[in-house]
C-alpha positions in Angstrom: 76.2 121.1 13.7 76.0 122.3 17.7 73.4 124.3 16.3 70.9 122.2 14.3 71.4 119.7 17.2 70.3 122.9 19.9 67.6 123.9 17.6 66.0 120.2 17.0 66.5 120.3 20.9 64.2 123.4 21.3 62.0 123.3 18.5 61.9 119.5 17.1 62.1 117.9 14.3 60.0 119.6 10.9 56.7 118.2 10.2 56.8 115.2 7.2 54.9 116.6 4.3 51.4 115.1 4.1 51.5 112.2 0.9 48.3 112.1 -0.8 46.4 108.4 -0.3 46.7 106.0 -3.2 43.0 105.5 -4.5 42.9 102.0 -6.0 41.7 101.9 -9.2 37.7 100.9 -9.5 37.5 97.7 -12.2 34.5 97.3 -14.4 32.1 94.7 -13.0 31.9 91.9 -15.4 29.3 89.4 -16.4 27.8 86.7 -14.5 29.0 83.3 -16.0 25.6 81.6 -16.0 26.4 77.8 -16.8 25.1 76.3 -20.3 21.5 74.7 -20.2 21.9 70.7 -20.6 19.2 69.4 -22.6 16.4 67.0 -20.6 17.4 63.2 -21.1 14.6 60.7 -21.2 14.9 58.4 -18.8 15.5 54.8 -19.5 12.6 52.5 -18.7 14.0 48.8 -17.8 12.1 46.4 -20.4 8.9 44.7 -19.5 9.6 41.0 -18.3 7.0 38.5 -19.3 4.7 37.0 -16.6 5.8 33.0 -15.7 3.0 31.0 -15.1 3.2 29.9 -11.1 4.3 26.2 -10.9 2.0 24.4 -8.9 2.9 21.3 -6.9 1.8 18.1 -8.1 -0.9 16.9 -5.9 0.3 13.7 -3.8 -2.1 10.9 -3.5 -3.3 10.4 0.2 -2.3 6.8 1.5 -4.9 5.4 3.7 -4.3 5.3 7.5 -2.8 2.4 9.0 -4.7 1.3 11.9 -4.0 -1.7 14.6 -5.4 -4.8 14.1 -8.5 -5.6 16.1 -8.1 -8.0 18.9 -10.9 -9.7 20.0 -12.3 -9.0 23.4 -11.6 -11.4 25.7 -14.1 -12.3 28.6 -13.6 -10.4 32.0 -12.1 -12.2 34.8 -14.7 -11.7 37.6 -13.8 -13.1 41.4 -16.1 -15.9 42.4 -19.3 -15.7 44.0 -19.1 -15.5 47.4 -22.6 -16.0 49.7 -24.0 -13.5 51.3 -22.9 -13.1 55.0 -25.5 -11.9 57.5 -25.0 -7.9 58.1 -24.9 -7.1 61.5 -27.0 -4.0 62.0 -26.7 -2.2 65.1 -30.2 -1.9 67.1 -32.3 1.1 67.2 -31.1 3.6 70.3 -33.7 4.7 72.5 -33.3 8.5 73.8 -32.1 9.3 77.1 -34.0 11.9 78.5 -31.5 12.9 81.2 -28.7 13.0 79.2 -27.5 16.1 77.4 -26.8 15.8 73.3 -23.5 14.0 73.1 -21.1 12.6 70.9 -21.9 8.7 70.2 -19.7 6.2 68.6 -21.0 2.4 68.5 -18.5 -0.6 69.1 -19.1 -4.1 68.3 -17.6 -7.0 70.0 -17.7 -10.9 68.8 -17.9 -13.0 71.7 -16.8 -15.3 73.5 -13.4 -14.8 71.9 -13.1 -10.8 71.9 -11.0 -10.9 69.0 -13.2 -9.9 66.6 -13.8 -5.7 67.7 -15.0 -3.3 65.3 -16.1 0.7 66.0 -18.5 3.4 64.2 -18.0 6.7 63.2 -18.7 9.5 65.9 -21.9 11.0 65.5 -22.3 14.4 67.4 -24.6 16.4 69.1 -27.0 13.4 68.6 -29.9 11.6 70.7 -31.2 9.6 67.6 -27.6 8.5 65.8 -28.2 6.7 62.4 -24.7 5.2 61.7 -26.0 3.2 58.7 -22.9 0.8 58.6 -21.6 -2.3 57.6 -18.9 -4.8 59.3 -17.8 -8.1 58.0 -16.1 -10.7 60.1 -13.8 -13.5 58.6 -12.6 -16.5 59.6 -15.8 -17.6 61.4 -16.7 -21.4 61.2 -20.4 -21.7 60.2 -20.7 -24.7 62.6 -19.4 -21.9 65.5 -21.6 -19.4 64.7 -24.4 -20.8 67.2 -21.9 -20.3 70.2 -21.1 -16.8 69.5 -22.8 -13.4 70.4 -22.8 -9.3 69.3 -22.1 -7.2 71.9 -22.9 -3.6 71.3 -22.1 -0.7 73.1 -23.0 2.6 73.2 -20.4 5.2 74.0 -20.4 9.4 74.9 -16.5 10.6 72.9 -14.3 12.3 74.9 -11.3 14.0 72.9 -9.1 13.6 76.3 -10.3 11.1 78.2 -11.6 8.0 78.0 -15.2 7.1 76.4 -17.9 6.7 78.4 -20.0 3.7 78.6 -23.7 5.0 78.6 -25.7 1.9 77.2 -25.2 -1.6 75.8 -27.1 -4.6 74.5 -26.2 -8.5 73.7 -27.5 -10.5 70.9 -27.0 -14.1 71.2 -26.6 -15.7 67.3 -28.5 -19.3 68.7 -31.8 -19.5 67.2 -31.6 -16.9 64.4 -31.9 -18.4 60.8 -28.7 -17.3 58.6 -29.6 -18.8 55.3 -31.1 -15.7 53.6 -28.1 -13.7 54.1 -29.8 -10.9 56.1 -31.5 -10.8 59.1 -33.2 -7.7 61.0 -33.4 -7.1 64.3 -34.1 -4.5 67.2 -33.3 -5.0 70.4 -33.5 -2.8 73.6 -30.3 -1.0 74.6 -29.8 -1.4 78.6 -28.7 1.7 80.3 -25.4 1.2 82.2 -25.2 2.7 85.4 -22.8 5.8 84.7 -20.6 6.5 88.0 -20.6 9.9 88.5 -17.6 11.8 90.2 -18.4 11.4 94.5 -17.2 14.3 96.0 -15.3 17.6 95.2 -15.7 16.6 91.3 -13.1 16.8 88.5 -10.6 18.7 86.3 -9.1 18.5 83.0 -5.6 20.1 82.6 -2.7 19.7 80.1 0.9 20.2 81.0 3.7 21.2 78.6 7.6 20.8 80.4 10.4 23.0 77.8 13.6 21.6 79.1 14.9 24.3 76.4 13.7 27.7 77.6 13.2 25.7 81.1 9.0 26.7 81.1 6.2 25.3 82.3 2.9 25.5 80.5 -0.4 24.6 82.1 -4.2 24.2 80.5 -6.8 24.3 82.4 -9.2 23.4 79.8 -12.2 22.3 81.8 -14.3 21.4 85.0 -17.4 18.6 85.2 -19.6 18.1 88.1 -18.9 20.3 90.5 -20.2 20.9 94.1 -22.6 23.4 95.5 -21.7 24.6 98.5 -23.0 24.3 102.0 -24.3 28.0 102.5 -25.3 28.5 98.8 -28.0 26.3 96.9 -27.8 28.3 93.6 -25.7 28.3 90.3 -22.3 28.4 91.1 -19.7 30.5 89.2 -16.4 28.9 89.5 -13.1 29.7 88.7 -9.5 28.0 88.7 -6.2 30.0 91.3 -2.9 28.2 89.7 0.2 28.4 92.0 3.8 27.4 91.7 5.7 26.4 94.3 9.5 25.9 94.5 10.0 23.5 97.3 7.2 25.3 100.1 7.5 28.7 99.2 5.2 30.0 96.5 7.0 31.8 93.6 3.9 32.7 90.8 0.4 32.3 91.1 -2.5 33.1 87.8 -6.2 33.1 87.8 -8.4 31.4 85.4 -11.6 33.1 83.8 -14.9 33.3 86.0 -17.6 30.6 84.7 -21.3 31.9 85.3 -23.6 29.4 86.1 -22.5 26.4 85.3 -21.2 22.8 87.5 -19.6 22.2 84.0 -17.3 25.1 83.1 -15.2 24.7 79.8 -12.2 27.4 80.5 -9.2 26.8 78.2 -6.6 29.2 80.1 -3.1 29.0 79.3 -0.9 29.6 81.8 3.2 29.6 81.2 5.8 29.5 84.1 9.3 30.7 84.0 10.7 27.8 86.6 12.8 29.3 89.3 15.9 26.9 89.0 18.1 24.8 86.7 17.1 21.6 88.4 13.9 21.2 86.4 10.6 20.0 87.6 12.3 18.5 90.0 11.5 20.5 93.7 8.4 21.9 91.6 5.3 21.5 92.0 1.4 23.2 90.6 -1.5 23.7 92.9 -5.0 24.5 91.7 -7.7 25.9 93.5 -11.0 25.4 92.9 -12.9 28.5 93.6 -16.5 30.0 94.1 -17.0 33.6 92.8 -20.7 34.2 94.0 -20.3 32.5 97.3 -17.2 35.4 97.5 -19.5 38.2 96.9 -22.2 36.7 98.8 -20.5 37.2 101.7 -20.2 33.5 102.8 -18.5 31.8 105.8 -14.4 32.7 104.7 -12.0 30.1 104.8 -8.1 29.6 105.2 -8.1 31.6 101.5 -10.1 34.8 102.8 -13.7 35.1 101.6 -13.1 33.0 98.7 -14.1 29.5 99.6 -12.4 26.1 98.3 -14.3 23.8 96.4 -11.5 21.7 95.6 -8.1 21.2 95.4 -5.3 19.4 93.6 -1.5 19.2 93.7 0.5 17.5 91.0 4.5 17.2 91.8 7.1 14.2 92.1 5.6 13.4 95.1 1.9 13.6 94.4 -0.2 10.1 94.7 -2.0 8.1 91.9 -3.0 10.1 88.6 -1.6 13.8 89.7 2.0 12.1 90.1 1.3 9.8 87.1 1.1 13.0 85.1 3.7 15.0 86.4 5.9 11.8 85.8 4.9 11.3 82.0 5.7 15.4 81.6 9.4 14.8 82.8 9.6 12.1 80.6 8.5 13.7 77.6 9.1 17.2 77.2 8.0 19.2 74.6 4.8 16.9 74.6 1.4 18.3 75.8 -0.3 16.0 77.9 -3.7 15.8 78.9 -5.6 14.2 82.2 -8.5 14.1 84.2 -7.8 14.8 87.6 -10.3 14.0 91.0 -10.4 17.4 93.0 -9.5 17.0 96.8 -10.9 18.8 99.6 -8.9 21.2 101.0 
């Protein structure tokens, strides 16, 4: 046994015989099964259904329309008849040679009374207006009508100001012969002496007070009849120096737009302040300059303002006299509200 253990030991254990490999066994191939051919059934048609005849609706009789019955027409109330009242039509307007083209309403006054006051349309840019208009006044006794009169007058419109009185004419109702309910007449409109602005002539500004953001707007919007000045007999070309002053010492000045040529300068500068204080407009106050720009470059006489003379000058503030102060007044009173006036210029 030591020895077939010392032999395996040196030699190993004997090959295994080789077993030959089992073949499997190779089966006939058989026959497709091919499935038995079915015989074609003929299909089944569904049976022909007869054709209904459609049923028509019967046809319903149309009914005749009922309408409203017919009212007679009654006779239309019309107002009386009243009689024709005279129209008053406004005399033919002569042209004014020396006056520019302007803008022309016409009033119409009733006297003695003055309560009876009626006013045309504004015609503009006009010599020859042709208001074709037509004013009725009631409550006039026939037996007064001989005491009473037409007072026309012609006006020039001004947007800001005042309108000017440039012609006018009376018409006395005695004498004239009502009955036919119209009469025509012309009469000869009588030129009314138009003041014109003595001395340093006149400006048109509009001032805005925001109590909210504490500002200060001012408008210089225009300038009429203006001076020449001594040492210069030409055009003038003028111009508008705005300065703010808190108390006496100057805090902001601006400069308006050079006019050429022209005594009658339309500017329409806007100009907003910042005010200094708290306190309002009330140590404030605005003074304009009214300024030459040719005389400057001309090389004129010079002034307290350097080589730019004065023509005029105006201060508006608490303090200020007659219109300036007026205006300053109605600002504080009204903020918020643009305000427009006419101002005199002041020599300076």
């Amino acid at each position: 046994m030591a020895e077939l253990s010392q032999l395996l030991r040196q030699y190993g254990p004997p090959p295994a015989p080789s077993l030959p490999q089992a073949t499997p066994p190779a089966f006939p191939s058989l026959p497709q099964a091919t499935p038995p051919a079915f015989p074609s059934l003929p299909q089944a048609t569904p049976p022909a259904f007869p054709s209904l005849p459609q049923a028509t609706p019967p046809a319903v009789p149309s009914l005749p329309q009922a309408y409203p019955p017919a009212f007679p027409s009654l006779p239309q109330a019309y107002p009386p008849a009243f009689p024709a009242l005279p129209q008053a039509t406004p005399p033919a307007f002569p042209s004014f040679p020396s006056l520019h083209q302007l803008n022309r309403p016409d009033t119409l006054t009733l006297l003695p009374e003055k309560k009876h006051r009626v006013k045309t349309r504004v015609l503009r840019k006009t010599l020859e207006p042709a208001f074709d208009e037509t004013f009725s006044f009631y409550g006039v006794a026939a037996a007064r009508v001989p005491e009473l009169a037409l007072h026309f007058n012609v006006l020039s419109f001004d947007r800001f100001s005042r309108d000017r009185v440039i012609g006018e004419t009376l018409v006395p109702l005695a004498g004239l012969d009502l009955s036919e309910g119209r009469v025509l007449m012309s009469r000869e409109i009588v030129k009314r002496n138009v003041k014109k602005c003595v001395g340093r002539g006149e400006l048109l500004l509009s001032l805005c007070y925001q109590s909210t953001s504490n500002t200060l707007t001012v408008v210089v919007l225009k300038a009429r009849q203006l001076p020449r000045t001594e040492n210069n007999n030409g055009p003038i070309d003028p111009y508008v120096k705005v300065n703010l002053y808190q108390g006496k010492k100057r805090v902001s000045k601006k400069k308006a737009h050079v006019k050429k040529c022209t005594p009658n300068p339309v500017f329409n500068d806007v100009f907003v302040f910042d005010l200094p204080s708290d306190g309002g407009l009330r140590d404030t106050s605005v003074e304009l300059l009214l300024l030459d720009s040719e005389r400057a470059r001309g090389g004129g006489g010079g002034d307290s303002h350097g080589s730019k003379p004065v023509l005029g000058r105006l201060v508006l503030g608490t303090d200020a006299p007659g219109t300036p102060g007026q205006h300053w007044r109605e600002i504080c009173e009204h903020p918020r509200r643009q305000i427009a006036k006419w101002h005199a210029m002041l020599e300076d």
